[in-house]
C-alpha positions as CSV (number, residue, x, y, z in Angstrom):
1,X,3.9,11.1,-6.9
2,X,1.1,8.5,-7.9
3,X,-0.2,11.0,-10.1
4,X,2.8,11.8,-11.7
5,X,2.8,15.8,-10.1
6,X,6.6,15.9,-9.0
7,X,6.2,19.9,-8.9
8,X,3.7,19.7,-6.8
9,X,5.1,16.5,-4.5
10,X,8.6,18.4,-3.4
11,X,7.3,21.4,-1.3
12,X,5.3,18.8,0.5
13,X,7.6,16.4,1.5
14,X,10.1,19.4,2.6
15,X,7.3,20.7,5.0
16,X,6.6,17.2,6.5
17,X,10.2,17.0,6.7
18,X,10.4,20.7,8.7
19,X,7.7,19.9,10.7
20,X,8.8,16.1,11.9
21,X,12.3,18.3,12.8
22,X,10.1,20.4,15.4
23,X,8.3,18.2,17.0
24,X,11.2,15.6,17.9
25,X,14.0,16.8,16.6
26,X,17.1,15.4,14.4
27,X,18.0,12.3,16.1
28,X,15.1,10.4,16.0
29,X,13.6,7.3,13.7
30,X,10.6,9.9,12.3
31,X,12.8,12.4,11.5
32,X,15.1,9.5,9.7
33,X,12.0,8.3,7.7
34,X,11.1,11.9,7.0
35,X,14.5,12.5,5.3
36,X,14.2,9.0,3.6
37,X,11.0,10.3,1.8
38,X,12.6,13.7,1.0
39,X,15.8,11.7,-0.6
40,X,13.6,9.0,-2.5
41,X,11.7,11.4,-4.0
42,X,14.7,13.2,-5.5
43,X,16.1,9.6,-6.4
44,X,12.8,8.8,-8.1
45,X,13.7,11.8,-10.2
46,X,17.1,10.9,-10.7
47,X,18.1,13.7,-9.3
48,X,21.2,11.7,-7.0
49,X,23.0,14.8,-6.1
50,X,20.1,16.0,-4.0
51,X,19.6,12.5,-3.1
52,X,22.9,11.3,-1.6
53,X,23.5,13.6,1.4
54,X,19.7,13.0,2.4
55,X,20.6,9.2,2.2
56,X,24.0,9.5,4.4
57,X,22.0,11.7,7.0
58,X,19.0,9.1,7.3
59,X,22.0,6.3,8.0
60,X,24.1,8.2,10.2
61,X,20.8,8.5,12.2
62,X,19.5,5.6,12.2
63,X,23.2,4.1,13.3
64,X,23.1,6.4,16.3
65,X,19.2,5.5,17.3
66,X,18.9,2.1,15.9
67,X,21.8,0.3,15.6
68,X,24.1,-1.5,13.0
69,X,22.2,-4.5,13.4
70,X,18.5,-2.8,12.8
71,X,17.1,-3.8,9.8
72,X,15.6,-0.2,9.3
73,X,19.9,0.5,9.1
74,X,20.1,-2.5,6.7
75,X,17.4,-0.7,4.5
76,X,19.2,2.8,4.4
77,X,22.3,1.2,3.3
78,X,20.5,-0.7,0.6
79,X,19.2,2.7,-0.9
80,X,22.6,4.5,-1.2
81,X,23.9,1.5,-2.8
82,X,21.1,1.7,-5.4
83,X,22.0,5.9,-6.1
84,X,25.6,4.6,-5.9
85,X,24.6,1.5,-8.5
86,X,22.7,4.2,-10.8
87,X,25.5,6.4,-10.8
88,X,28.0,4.3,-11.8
89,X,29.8,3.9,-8.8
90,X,29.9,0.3,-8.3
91,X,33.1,0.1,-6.0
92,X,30.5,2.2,-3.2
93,X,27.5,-0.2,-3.7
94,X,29.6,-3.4,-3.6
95,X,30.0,-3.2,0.3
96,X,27.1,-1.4,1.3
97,X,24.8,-4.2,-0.8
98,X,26.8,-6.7,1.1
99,X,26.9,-5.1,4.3
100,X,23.5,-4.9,4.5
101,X,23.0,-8.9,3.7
102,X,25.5,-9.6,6.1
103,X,23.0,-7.8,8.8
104,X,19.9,-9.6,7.5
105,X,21.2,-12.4,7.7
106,X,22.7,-12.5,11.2
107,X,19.2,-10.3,12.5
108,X,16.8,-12.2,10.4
109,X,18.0,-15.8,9.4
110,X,18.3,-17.3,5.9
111,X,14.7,-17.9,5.6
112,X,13.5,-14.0,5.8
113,X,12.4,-12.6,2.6
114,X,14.3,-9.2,3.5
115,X,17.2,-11.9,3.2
116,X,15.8,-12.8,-0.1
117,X,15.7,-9.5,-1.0
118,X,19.1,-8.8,-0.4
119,X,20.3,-11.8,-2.1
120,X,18.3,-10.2,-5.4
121,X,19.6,-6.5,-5.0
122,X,23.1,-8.0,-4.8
123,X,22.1,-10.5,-7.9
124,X,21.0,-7.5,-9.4
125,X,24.2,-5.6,-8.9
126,X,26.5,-8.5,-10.7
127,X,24.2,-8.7,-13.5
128,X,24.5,-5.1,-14.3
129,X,28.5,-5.3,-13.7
130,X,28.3,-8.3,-16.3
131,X,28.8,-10.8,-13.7
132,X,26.4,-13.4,-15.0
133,X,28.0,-16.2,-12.7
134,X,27.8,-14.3,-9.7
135,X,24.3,-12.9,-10.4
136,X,22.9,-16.5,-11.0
137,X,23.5,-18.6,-7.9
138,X,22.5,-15.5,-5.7
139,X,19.1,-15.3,-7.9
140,X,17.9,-18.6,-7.4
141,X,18.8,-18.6,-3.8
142,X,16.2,-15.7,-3.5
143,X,14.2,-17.9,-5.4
144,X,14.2,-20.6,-3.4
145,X,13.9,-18.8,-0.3
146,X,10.6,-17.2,-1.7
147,X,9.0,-20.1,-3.0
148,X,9.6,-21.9,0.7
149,X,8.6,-18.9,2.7
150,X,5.7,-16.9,0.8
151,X,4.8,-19.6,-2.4
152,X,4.4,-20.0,-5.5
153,X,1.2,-17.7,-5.5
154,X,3.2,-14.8,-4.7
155,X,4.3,-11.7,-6.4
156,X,8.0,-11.3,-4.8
157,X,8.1,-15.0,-6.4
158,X,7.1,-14.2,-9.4
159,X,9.6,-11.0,-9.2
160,X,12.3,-13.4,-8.4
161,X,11.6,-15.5,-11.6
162,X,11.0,-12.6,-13.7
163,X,14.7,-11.5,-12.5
164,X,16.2,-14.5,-13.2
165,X,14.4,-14.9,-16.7
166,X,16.3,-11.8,-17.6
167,X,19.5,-12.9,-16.2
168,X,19.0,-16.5,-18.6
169,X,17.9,-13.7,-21.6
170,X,21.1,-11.8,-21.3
171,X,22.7,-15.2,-21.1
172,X,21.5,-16.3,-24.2
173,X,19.2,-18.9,-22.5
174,X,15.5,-17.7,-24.5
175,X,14.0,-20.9,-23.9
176,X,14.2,-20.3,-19.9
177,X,13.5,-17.3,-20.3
178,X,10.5,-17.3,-21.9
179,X,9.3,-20.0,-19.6
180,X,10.1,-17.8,-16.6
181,X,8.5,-14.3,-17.5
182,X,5.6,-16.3,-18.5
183,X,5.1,-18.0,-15.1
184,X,6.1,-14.5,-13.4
185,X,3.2,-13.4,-15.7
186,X,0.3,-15.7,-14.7
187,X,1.6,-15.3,-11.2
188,X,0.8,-11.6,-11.4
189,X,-2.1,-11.9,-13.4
190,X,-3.9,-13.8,-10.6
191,X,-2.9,-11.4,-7.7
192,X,-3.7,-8.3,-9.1
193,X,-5.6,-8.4,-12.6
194,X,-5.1,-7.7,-16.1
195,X,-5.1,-4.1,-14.9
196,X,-2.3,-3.2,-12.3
197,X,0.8,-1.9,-12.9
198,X,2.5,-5.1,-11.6
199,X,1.1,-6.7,-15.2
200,X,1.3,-4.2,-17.5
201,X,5.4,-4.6,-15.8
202,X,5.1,-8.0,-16.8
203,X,4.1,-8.2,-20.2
204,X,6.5,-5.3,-21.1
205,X,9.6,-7.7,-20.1
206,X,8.1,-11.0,-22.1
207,X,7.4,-8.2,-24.9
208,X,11.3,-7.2,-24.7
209,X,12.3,-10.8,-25.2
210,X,9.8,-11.4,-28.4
211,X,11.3,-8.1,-29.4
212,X,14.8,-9.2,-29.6
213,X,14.5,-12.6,-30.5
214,X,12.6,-10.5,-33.8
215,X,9.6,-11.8,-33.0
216,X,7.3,-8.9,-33.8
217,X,3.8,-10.2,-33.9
218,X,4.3,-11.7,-30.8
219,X,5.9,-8.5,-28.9
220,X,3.8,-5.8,-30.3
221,X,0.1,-6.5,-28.7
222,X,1.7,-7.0,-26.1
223,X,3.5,-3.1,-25.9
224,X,0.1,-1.9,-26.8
225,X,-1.6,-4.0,-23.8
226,X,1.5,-2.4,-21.6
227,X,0.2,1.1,-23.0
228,X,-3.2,0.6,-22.0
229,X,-2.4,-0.8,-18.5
230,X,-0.1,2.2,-17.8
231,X,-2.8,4.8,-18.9
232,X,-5.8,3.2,-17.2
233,X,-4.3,2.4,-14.0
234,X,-2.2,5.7,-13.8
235,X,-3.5,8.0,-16.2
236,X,-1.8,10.1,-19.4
237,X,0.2,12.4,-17.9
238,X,2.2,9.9,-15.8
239,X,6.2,9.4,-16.0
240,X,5.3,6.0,-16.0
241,X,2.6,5.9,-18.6
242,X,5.1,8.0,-21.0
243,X,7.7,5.3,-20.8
244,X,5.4,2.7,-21.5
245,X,4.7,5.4,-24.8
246,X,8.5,5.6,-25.5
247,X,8.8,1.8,-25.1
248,X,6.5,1.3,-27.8
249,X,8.1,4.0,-30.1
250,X,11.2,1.9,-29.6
251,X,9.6,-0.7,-31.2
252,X,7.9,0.6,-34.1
253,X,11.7,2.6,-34.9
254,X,12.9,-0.6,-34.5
255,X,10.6,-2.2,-37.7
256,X,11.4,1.2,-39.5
257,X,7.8,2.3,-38.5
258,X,9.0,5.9,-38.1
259,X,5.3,7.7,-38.5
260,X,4.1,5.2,-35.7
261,X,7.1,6.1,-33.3
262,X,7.6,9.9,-33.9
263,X,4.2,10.6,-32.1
264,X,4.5,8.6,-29.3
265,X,8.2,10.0,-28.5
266,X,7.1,13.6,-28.3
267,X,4.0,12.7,-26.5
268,X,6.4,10.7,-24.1
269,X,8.7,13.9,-23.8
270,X,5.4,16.2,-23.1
271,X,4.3,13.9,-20.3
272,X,7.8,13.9,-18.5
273,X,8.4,17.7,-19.2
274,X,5.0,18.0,-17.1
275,X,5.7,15.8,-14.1
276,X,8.6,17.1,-13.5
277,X,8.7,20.9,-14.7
278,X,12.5,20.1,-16.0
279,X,14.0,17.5,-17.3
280,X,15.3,15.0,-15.1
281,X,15.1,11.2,-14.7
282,X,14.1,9.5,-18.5
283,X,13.6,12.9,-20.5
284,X,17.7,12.6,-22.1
285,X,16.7,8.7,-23.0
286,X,13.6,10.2,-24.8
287,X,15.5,13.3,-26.8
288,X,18.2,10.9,-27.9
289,X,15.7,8.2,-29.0
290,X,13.4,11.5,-30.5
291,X,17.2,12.2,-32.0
292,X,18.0,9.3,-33.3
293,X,15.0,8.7,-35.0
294,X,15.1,11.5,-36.7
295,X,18.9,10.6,-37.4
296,X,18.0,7.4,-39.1
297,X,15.5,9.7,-41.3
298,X,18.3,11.2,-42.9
299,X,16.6,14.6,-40.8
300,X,19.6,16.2,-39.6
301,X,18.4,19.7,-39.1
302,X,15.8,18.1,-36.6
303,X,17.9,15.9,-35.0
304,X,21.0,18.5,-34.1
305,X,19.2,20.4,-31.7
306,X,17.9,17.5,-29.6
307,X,21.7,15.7,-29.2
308,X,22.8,19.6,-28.0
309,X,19.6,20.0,-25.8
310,X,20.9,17.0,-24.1
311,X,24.3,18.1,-23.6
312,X,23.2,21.5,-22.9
313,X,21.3,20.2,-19.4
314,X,25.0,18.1,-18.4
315,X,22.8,15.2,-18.6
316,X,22.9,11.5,-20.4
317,X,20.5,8.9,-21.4
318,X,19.3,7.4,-18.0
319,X,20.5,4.1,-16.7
320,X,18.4,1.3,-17.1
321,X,16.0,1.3,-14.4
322,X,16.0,-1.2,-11.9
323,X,12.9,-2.4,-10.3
324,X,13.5,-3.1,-6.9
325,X,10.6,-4.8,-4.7
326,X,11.1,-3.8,-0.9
């Protein structure tokens, strides 16, 4: 999966998964991590139907073997609440995101960062339910925790001000926001280098705020610098480097730069069609953005077919992604 081969990655993790099953059998914490792998990889491709049994069966296990107080059961509930999250089904997450900071908590204290953590996958939740004055407190208590426990040199610090530097940009709060992503950024910038994916994550998010403040000089070196991060560190025929391609296609449609962006979305949609050998995960975002480019052309013809492709495969544009530091 680090290279981007999803074809290849699948048969893999089903043998591990067989073979794990023989030697000690269903009811055991291997077997449970085995399954785990199995069901993140299909969640990695959005693929949540294959996903969510996989899930259930790695918790029902690890109830049996572990405990409800394990924080290996805490985990497994956190990852069907994040399928449930992406799918829309927010009254599922809710308890199972709270459930599983209600464990942490009792099994780990306040002062844990997997407390932390749950604090900002719960934040996370009521930010993408529009619950702004929910998500806030709960961020900067994850926050706070971080900066006391692992400082201010930290990358799960600087993930918690990146996250609440969105939260103040959704909010309207730019200033703040600005000032935040830009601390996140130097934060990151010192731990791993100008080249890591961890930066090139960085930049993108203080390039989204230039971007829709209309700040164009500002946000476009820096979605090129994003581009070049992604391709280096990953190479060009990874999902991850493509969206980094579409992002900046985004961005040139949005300045009416349609000869700049038309490339880069069809390059984007080669790279995904590739990983994955079908289209899953970000390749409906990329045919309606390919679409709607060609839309705002005036070239019907060439747009038609892409909106039908899409609702051909029973698919829509994927949810925006999430980035979750375990």
């Amino acid at each position: 999966m680090a290279i981007g081969n999803y074809t290849a990655a699948e048969p893999l993790f089903k043998k591990a998964l067989s073979i794990q099953k023989k030697i000690v059998g269903e009811d055991h914490a291997e077997y449970a991590l085995s399954l785990h792998n199995l069901a993140y990889f299909y969640f990695s491709m959005g693929n949540y139907p294959a996903a969510e049994p996989l899930y259930k069966q790695v918790i029902a296990i690890r109830k049996k073997v572990l405990g409800e107080n394990h924080p290996d059961y805490a985990q497994s509930l956190n990852n069907l609440a994040f399928l449930y999250q992406s799918t829309g089904n927010y009254s599922a997450a809710e308890p199972l995101l709270r459930q599983a900071l209600s464990i942490r908590k009792k099994v780990l204290g306040e002062e844990h960062p997997d407390y932390a953590q749950s604090l900002n996958n719960l934040a996370l939740f009521y930010q993408e339910m529009g619950n702004t004055q929910a998500a806030e407190p709960l961020f900067q208590q994850a926050l706070s925790i971080r900066k006391k426990v692992l400082g201010e040199s930290h990358p799960y610090y600087a993930q918690s001000l990146s996250n609440l530097a969105y939260l103040y940009q959704v909010m309207g709060n730019f200033k703040d926001a600005e000032s935040l992503f830009l601390q996140a950024l130097e934060i990151k910038k010192k731990a791993f280098g100008e080249n890591h994916v961890e930066y090139a994550l960085a930049i993108s998010k203080l390039a989204f705020l230039y971007q829709s403040l209309g700040e164009y000089k500002k946000a476009e070196p820096l979605l090129i610098r994003s581009v070049s991060v992604w391709k280096k560190t990953l190479g060009k025929n990874h999902p991850n480097y493509a969206t980094s391609l579409n992002d900046l296609a985004t961005y040139y449609q949005s300045t009416g730069n349609y000869n700049a962006a038309e490339p880069l979305y069809k390059s984007a949609l080669r790279i995904e069609k590739k990983a994955f050998g079908r289209y899953y995960y970000n390749s409906p975002k990329f045919l309606v953005n390919l679409a709607s480019l060609y839309q705002a052309e005036g070239n019907y013809k060439a747009a038609e077919p892409l909106y039908i492709e899409v609702e051909k495969n029973n698919c829509r544009p994927n949810r925006k992604a999430i980035h979750f530091l375990i």
